[in-house]
C-alpha positions in Angstrom: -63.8 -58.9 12.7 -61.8 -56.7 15.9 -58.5 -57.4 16.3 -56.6 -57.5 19.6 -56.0 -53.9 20.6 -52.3 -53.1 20.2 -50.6 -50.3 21.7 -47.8 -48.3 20.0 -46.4 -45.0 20.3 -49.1 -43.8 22.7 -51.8 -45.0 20.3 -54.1 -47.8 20.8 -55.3 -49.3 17.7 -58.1 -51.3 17.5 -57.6 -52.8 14.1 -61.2 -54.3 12.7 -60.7 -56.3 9.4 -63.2 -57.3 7.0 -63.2 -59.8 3.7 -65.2 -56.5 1.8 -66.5 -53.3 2.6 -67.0 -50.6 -0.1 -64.3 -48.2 1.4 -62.1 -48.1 4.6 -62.3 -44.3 4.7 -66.0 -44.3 4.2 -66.6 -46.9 7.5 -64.0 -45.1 9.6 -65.7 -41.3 8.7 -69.2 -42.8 9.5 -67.7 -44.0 12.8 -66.1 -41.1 13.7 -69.2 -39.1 13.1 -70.8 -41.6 15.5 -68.2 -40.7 18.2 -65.7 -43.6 17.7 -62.3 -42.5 19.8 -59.3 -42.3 17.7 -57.1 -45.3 17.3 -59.9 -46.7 15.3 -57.8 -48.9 12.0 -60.3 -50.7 9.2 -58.6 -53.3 7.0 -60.2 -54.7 4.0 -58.9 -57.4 2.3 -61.3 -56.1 -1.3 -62.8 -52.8 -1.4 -65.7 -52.5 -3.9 -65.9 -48.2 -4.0 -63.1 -46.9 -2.8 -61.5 -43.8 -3.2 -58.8 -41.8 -5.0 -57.8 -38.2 -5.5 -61.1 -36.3 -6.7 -63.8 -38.2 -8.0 -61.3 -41.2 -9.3 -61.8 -44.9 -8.0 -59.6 -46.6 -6.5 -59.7 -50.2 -7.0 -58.5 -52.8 -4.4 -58.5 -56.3 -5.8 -57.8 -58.7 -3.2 -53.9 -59.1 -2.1 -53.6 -55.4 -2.3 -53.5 -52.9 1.0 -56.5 -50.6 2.0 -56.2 -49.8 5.2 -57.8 -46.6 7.0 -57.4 -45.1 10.7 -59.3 -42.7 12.8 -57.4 -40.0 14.6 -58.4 -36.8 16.6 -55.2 -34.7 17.2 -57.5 -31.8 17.8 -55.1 -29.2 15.6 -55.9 -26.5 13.2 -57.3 -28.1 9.8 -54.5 -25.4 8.4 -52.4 -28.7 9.5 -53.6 -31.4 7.4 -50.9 -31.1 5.1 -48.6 -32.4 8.2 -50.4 -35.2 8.5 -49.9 -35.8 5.0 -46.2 -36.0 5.3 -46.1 -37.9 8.4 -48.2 -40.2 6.5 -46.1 -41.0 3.2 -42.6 -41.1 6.1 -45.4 -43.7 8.0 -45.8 -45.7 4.8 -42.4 -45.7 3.1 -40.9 -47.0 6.0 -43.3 -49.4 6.6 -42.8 -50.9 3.1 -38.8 -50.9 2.9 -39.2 -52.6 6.4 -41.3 -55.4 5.1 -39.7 -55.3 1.1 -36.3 -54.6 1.6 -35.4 -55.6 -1.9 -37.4 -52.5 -3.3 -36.1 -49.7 -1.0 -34.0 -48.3 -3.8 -36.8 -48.1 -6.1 -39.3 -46.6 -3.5 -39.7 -42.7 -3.9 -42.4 -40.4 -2.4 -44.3 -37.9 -4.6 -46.4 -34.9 -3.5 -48.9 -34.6 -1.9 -49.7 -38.1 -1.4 -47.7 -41.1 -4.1 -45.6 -43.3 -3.0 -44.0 -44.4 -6.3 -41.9 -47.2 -7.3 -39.4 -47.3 -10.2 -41.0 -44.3 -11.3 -44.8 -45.5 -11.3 -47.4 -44.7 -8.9 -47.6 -47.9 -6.2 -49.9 -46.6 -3.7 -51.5 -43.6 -2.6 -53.1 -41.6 0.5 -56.4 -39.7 1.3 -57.1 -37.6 4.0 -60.7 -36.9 4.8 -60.9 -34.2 8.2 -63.5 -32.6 9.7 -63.5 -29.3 11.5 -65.2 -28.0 14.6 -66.8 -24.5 15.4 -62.6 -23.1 16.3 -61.6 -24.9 12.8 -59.7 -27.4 14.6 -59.6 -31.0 13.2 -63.0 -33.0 15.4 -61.7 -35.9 13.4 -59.0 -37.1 10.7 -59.4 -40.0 8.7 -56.4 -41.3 6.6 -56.8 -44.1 3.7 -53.8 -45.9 2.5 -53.9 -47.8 -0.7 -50.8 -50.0 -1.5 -50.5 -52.5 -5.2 -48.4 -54.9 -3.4 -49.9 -57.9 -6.1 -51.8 -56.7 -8.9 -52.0 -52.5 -10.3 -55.3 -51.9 -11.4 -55.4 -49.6 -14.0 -55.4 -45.8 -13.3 -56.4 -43.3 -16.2 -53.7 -41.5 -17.2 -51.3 -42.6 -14.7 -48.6 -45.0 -15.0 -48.9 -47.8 -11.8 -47.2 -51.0 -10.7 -47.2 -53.3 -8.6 -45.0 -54.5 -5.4 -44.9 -58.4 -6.6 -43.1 -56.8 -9.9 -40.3 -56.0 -8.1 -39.6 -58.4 -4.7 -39.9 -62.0 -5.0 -42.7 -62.3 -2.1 -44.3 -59.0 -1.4 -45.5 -58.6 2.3 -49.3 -59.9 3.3 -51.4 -56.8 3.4 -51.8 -57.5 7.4 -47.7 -57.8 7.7 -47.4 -53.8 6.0 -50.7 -53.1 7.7 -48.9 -53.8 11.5 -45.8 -51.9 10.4 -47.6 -48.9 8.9 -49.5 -48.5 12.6 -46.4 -48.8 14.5 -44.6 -45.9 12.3 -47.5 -44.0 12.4 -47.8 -43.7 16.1 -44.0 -43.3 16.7 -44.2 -40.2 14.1 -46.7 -38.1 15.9 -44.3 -37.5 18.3 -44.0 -33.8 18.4 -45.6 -33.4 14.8 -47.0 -30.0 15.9 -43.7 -28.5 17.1 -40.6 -26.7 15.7 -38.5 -28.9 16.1 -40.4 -32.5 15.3 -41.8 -31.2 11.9 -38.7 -30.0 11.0 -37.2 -33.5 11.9 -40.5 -34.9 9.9 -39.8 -32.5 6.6 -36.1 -33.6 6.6 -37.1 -37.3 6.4 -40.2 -36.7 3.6 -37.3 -35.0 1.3 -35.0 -37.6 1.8 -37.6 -39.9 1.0 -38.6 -37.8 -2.0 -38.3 -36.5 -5.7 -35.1 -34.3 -5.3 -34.9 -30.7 -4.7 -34.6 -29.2 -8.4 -37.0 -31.8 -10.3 -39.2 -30.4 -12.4 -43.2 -30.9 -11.9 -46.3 -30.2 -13.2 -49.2 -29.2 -10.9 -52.6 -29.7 -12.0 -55.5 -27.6 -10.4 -58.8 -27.8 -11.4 -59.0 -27.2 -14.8 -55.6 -25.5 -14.8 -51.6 -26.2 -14.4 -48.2 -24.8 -13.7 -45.2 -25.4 -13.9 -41.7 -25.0 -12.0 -39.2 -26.8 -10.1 -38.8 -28.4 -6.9 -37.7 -26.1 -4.2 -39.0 -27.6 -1.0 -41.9 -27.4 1.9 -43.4 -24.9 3.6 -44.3 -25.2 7.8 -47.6 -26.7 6.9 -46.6 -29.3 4.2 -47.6 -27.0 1.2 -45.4 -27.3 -2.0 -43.4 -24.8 -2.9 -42.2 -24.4 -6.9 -40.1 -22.3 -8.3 -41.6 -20.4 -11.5 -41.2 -17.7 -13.9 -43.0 -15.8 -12.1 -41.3 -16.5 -8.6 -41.8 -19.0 -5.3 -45.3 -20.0 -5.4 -46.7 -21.6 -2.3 -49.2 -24.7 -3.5 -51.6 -26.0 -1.1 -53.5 -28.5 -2.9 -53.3 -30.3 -6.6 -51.9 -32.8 -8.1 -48.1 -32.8 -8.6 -46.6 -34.9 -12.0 -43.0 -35.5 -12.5 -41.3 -34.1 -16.0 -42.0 -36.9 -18.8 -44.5 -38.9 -16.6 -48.5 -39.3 -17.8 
């Protein structure tokens, strides 16, 4: 079902929602590679095959968020990573917005967990596509939130947002807030001055400089401390063997599964 087009912060979304679909991010990539414009936002209230980090499910029962917008900002791919940010900014604001009672307990976790009281709560994917100048043709960006049931996750510790807030928001309520800060965030992403505006706001939202993590790539893993983000969004840890500079890989906080 389209939606009334809505416009906010220079973007105008045309949010579609649908009882099931096997994955938001899989319908908004096939339209993009159709030609759809950007602005492009698919809601599902169940998702049968969607997506998490790798080749993990992620499992949307209904009452839970899976939303997933198109967007062509037409900036190196090297960039992704700022998208990433501006995403978890986009979605932790949405959710203290519309759940107040768990701002406290609401943490972001790189690249792409928002956590609450210490377990995973939702997550983001980015699927891009370059063009022949390795620009991004296309971005798609999947949002997953447990706002009333956490599926289970292997080797993850999750929970849910009806834990924690006596009536969790409607999956369309965070859905309309997430959009709006979405938009307003783009604002400048790509300069100086914005991203460093947008870096200041992920750390505040964030595990604290200092915290000790474990990053898992591939097959292998590392370990350091929490020193901070580079100009594209990569992590930087502190290690024995100096600053390393982490792109992509998973990111687990000391003690957690």
């Amino acid at each position: 079902m389209r939606g009334l087009a809505a416009h906010e912060g220079g973007v105008a979304w045309r949010l579609e929602t649908y009882t099931q679909v096997p994955s938001t991010s899989e319908l908004c990539a096939a339209r993009a590679r159709a030609g759809e414009p950007e602005g492009l936002a698919v809601l599902a209230a169940q998702q049968t095959k969607g997506r998490g980090r790798g080749d993990r499910l992620w499992l949307s029962p209904p009452g839970n968020l899976a939303i997933s917008v198109l967007l062509r900002p037409q900036t190196p791919l090297a960039m992704a990573g700022r998208w990433a940010l501006l995403a978890g900014v986009a979605l932790h604001m949405a959710l203290v917005e519309t759940a107040p009672a768990a701002a406290l307990d609401l943490r972001l976790k790189w690249p792409n967990d928002v956590m609450l009281a210490g377990a995973k709560l939702g997550g983001i994917l980015i699927d891009a596509s370059a063009d022949a100048r390795g620009c991004s043709e296309w971005l798609v960006i999947g949002f997953g939130v447990n706002l009333l049931a956490a599926p289970d996750v292997a080797g993850r510790q999750v929970e849910a947002l009806s834990l924690h807030v006596a009536m969790p928001p409607t999956a369309p309520d965070l859905a309309r807030a997430l959009l709006f800060h979405l938009s307003h965030g783009r604002t400048g992403l790509h300069d100086d001055d914005g991203f460093a505006r947008l870096r200041a706001a992920w750390l505040e939202r964030a595990h604290p400089i200092g915290t000790a993590l474990t990053v898992r790539q591939g097959s292998g893993a590392c370990q350091g401390y929490f020193v901070g983000l580079d100009d594209t969004g990569a992590l930087l840890l502190e290690t024995e063997g100096g600053i390393r500079k982490i792109q992509t890989g998973e990111a687990m906080l000391a003690g957690a599964a």
